[in-house]
C-alpha positions in Angstrom: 31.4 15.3 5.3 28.3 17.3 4.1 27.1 19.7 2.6 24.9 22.6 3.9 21.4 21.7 3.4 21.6 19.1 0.6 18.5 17.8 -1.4 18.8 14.4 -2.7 16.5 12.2 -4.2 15.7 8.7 -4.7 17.4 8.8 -8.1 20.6 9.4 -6.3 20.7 6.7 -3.9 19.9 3.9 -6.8 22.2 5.2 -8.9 24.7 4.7 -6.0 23.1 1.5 -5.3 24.3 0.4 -8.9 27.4 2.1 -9.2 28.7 0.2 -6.0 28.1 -3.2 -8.4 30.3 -1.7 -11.5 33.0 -4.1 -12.2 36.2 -2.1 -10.9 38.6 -0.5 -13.2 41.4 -2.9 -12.4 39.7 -6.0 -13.0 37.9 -4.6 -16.3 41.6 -4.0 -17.4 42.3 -8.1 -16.5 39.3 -9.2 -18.3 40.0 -7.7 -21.5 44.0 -8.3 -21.4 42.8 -12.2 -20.8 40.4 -12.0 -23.8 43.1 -10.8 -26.1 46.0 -13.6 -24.2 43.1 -16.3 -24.6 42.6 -15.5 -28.1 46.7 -15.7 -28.9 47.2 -18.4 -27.1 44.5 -20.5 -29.3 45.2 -18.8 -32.5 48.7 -19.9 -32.3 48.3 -23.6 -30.7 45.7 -24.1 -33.9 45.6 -24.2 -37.3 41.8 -23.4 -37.6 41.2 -19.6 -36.7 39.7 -18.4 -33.6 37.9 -15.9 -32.4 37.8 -15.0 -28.4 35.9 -11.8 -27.4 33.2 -10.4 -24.9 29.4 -11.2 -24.5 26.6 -10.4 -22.3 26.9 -7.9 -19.3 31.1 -7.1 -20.3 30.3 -6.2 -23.9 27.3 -4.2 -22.9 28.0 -2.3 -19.2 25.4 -4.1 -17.2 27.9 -5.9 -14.8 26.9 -6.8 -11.2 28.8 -7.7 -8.0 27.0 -10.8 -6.9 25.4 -11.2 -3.2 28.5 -12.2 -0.8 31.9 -13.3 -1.8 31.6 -14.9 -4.9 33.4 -12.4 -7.4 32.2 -11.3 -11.0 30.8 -13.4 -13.1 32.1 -12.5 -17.1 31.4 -14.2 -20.2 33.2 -14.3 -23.1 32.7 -16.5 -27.1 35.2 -18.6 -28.3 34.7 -19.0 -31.9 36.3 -21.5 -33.7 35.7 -21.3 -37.3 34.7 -24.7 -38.4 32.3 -26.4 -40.0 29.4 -28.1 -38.3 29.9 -31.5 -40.3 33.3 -31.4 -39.2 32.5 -31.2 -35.2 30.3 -32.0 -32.7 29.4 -29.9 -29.5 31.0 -32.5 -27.0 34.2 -32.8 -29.6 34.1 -28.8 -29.7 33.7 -28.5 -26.2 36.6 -30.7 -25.3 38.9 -29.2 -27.5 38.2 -26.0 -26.1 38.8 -27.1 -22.3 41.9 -29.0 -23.2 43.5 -25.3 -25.3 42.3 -23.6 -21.8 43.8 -26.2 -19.6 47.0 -26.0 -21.2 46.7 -21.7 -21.2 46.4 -21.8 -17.6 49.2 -24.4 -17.1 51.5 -22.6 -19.0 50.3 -19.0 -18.7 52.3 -18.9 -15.4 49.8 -15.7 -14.6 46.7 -15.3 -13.3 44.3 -18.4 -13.9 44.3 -20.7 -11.7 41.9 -23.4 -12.5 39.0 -24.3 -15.6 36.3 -26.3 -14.8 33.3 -27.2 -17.0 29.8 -26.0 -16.8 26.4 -27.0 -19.1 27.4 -24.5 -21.9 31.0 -23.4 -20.8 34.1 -23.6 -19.5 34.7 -21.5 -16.1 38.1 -19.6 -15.6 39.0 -18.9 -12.5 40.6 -16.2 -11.0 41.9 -15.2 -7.9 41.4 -11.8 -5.5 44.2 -10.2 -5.8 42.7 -6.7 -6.3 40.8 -6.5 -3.1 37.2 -6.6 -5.0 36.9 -10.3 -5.2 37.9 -12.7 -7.7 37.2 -12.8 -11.6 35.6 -15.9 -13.3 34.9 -15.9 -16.7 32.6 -18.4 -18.9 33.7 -19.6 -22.3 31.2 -20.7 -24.5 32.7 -22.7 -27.0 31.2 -21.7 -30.6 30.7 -22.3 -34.0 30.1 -20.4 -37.1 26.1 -20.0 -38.3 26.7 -20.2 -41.6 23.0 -20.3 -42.6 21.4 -17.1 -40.4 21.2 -13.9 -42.2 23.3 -12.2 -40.0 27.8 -12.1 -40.3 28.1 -12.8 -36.5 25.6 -15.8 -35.8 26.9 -18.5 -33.3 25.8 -21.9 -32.8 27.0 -23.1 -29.2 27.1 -26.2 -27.6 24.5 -27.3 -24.2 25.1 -30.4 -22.7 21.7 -30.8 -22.0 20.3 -30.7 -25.9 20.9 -32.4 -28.8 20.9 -30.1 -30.9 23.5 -26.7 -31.6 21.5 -23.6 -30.1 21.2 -20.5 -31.8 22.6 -17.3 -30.7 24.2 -13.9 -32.1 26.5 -12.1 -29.2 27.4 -9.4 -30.8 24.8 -8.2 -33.0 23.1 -8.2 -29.6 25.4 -5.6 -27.9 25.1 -3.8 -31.0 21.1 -3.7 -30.7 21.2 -2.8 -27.0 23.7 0.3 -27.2 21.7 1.5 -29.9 18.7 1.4 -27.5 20.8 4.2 -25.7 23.0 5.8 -28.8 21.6 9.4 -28.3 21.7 9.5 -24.3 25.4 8.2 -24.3 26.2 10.1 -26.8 24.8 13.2 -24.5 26.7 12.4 -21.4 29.7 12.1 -23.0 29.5 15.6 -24.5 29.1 16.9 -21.4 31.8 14.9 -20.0 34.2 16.1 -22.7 33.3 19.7 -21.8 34.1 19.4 -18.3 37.2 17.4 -18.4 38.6 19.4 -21.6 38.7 16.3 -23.5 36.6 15.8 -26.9 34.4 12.9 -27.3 36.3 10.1 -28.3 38.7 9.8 -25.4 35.8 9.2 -23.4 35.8 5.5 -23.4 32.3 3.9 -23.5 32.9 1.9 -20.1 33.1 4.9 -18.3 29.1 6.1 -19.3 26.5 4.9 -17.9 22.6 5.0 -19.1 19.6 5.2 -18.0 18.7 1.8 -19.6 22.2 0.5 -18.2 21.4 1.4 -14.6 18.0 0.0 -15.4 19.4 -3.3 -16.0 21.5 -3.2 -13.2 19.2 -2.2 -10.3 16.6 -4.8 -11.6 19.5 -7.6 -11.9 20.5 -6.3 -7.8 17.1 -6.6 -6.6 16.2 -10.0 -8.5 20.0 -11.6 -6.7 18.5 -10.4 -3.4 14.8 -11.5 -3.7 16.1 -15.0 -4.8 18.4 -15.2 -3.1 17.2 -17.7 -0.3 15.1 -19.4 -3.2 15.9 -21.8 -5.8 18.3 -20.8 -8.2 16.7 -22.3 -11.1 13.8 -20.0 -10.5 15.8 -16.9 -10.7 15.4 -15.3 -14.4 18.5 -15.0 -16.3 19.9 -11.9 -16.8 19.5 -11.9 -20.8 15.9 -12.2 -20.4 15.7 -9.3 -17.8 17.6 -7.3 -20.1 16.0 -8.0 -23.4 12.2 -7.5 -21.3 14.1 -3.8 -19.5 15.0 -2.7 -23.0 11.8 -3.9 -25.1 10.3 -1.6 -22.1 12.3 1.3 -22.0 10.2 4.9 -23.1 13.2 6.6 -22.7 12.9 8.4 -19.2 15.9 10.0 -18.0 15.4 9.3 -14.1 16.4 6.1 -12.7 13.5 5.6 -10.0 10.7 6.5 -13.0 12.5 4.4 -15.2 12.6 1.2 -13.1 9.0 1.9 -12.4 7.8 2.4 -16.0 10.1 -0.8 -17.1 8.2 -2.6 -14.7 5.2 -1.9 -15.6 6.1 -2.7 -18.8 8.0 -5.9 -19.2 5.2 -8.7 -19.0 3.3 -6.8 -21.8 6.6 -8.4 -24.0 6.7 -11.7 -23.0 4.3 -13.5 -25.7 2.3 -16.5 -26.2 2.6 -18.5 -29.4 0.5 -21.7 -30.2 0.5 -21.6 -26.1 4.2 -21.3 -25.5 5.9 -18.8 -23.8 8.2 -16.6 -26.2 10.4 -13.8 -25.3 12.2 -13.4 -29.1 15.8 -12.3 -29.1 16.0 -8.9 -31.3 18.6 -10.5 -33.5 18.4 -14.1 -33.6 16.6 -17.1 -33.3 16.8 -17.8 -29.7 13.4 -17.7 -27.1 15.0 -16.6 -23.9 11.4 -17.9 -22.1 12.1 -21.2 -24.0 12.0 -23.0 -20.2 9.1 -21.9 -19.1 7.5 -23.5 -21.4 9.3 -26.5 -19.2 8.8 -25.4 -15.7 5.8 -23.0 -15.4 7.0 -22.1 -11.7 9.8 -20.1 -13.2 7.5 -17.8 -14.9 5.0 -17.5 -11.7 8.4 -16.7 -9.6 9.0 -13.9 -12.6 5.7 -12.3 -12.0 5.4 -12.4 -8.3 9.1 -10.4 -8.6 8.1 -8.3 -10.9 5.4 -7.5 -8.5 7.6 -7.0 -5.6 10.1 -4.4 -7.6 7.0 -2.5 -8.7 5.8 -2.4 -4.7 9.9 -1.9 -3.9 10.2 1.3 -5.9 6.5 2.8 -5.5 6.7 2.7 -1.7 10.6 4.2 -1.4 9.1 7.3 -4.1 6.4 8.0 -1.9 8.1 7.7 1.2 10.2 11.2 2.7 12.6 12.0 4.6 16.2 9.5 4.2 15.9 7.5 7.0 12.4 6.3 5.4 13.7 5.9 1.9 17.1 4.4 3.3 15.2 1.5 5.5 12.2 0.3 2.5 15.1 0.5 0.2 17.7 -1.8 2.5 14.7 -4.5 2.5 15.3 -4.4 -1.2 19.2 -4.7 -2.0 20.7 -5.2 1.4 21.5 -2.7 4.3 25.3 -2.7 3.8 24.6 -1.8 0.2 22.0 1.0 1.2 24.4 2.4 3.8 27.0 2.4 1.5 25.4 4.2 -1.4 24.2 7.2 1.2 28.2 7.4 2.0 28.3 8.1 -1.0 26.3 10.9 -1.2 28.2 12.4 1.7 26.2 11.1 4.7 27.9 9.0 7.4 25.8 5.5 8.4 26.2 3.9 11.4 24.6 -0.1 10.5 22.3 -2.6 12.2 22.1 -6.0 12.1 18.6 -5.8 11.2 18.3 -4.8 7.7 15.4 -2.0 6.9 16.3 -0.5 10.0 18.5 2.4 8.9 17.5 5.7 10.4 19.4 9.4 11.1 21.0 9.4 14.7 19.7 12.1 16.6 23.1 14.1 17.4 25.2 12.0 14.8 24.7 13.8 11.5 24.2 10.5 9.9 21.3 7.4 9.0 22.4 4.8 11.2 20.3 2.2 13.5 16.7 2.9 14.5 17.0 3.6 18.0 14.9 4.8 20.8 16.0 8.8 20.3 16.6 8.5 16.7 15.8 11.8 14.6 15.5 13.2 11.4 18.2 15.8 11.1 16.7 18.5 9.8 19.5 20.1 7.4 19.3 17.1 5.3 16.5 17.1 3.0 15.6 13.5 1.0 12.6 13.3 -1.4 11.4 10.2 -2.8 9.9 11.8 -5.9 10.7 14.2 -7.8 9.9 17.4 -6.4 8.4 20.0 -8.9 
């Protein structure tokens, strides 16, 4: 179904683009009924106090679906308020898997198994909702007690001696006041339309500029590495941190990508010759290894490259068929063709991704073809027309 001689823009497709990778209201619901469960189940099993919550992506609406099958990836703190002297990470870290073990033994729910990771312990989950499974990280914590800030962590890493700084929380706090006034806009107008006021709009349900940012930079960087070594992939806190050290503020999502782009390596910082991307709140370098293994940051900047050549080529190309196949070389065909459904236009796909054009007689983008045609009602602009 369409409508009579829509105009779209690039804007429109990326902001489908990342929509399709929001983490579905039904499994949003089971990651926050298994934080509060987790957190019972160890506050009651323990005589030291515990504190279970969300971090990273969950706690600030940047979730992704990962490339293929895989399910979503959440993370969550488990914060168990004892003293340093009277713990160490591996005793901490055991303690922790054995209370999930036993959760997921006797939870006679959902879990069904925990296995360990370099910082965590993985929850598994399995698809029962159609959108893939659910896994969730537990990073086994500790108390700061000497940072200046309430919510410091120390957590435990396998691979280093010593506790690692980090502050979760006051994190997500930073990064949603990067976008206070622009959420605070959308749900107003929200409100007005669905006769609701402002505070039944729930925050999960608003998306920013800076959030859809984060997402269509984490999309492209799972595609261009996707075939490479996973170690050279940047982490998502440090594309995050870099995308909102960047941000001026722009209110479209193609201009914004582009202008974060441009941006980011003007942030990461070189101190007595070391690499240094400072976290806003704490202690921790999030370019600490590539200090360690230089061909991670090289692999940064020649992506960082290829998203600036991504986006600049789609905004000057017109017409949807051209937009459509320079953006499929970016995030994926089935993802491409999916987001245009979504803005009411029917795709027929290839097997060869970037070939997604209209079908002459079809009313839809679909395979390039001997034949294929623009059809003329529908009208797709890269940039911003004036």
């Amino acid at each position: 179904m369409t409508t009579s001689s829509p105009i779209f823009s690039i804007d429109t497709l990326l902001t489908n683009i990342a929509s399709l990778s929001d983490l579905p209201p039904e499994l949003r619901a089971l990651a926050e009924s298994e934080y509060k469960e987790i957190g019972n189940y160890l506050a009651g099993m323990q005589a030291d106090g515990w504190d279970v919550y969300p971090q990273g992506s969950m706690a600030i609406g940047t979730v992704v679906r990962p490339i293929g099958d895989a399910g979503f990836d959440l993370d969550m703190v488990c914060l168990r308020n004892v003293a340093k002297q009277s713990t160490t990470q591996q005793k901490l870290k055991d303690e922790v898997g054995q209370a999930l073990k036993a959760y997921v033994e006797r939870a006679n729910t959902k879990p069904i198994d925990v296995s360990p990771s370099r910082r965590c312990w993985v929850v598994d989950y399995p698809d029962n909702s159609g959108h893939g499974g659910l896994h969730i990280d537990v990073l086994p914590a500790i108390p700061d007690v000497d940072a200046r800030s309430d919510t410091a962590i120390e957590i435990t890493d396998e691979n280093l001696r010593l506790w690692q700084p980090s502050d979760p929380k006051a994190y997500a706090t930073w990064f949603n006041e990067c976008t206070a006034k622009q959420r605070r806009a959308i749900k107003e107008a929200m409100a007005f339309k669905m006769s609701k006021s402002v505070d039944e709009i729930p925050d999960w349900e608003v998306k920013t500029t800076l959030q859809r940012v984060v997402q269509v930079l984490k999309l492209h960087r799972d595609q261009y590495f996707d075939n490479k070594d996973s170690d050279l992939r940047p982490p998502s806190i440090l594309v995050t941190t870099l995308a909102a050290y960047a941000f001026a503020g722009e209110e479209e999502l193609a201009e914004a990508v582009a202008s974060c782009v441009r941006g980011m390596p003007s942030h990461v910082n070189q101190v007595n010759g070391l690499y240094v991307v400072q976290s806003p709140v704490s202690k921790e370098n999030f370019a600490d290894k590539w200090n360690e293994y230089p061909e991670r940051r090289a692999a940064f900047d020649d992506w960082m490259q290829q998203v600036r050549r991504d986006i600049d080529e789609a905004g000057a190309e017109e017409g949807m068929d051209r937009v459509g196949a320079r953006l499929a070389k970016s995030f994926g065909e089935s993802v491409v063709a999916s987001a245009a459904r979504g803005m009411g236009i029917e795709i027929r796909e290839s097997r060869d991704a970037g070939k997604l054009t209209f079908a002459a007689g079809a009313g839809g983008l679909g395979a390039a073809a001997a034949g294929a045609a623009t059809v003329p009602q529908h009208k797709f602009y890269g940039r911003k027309q004036p």
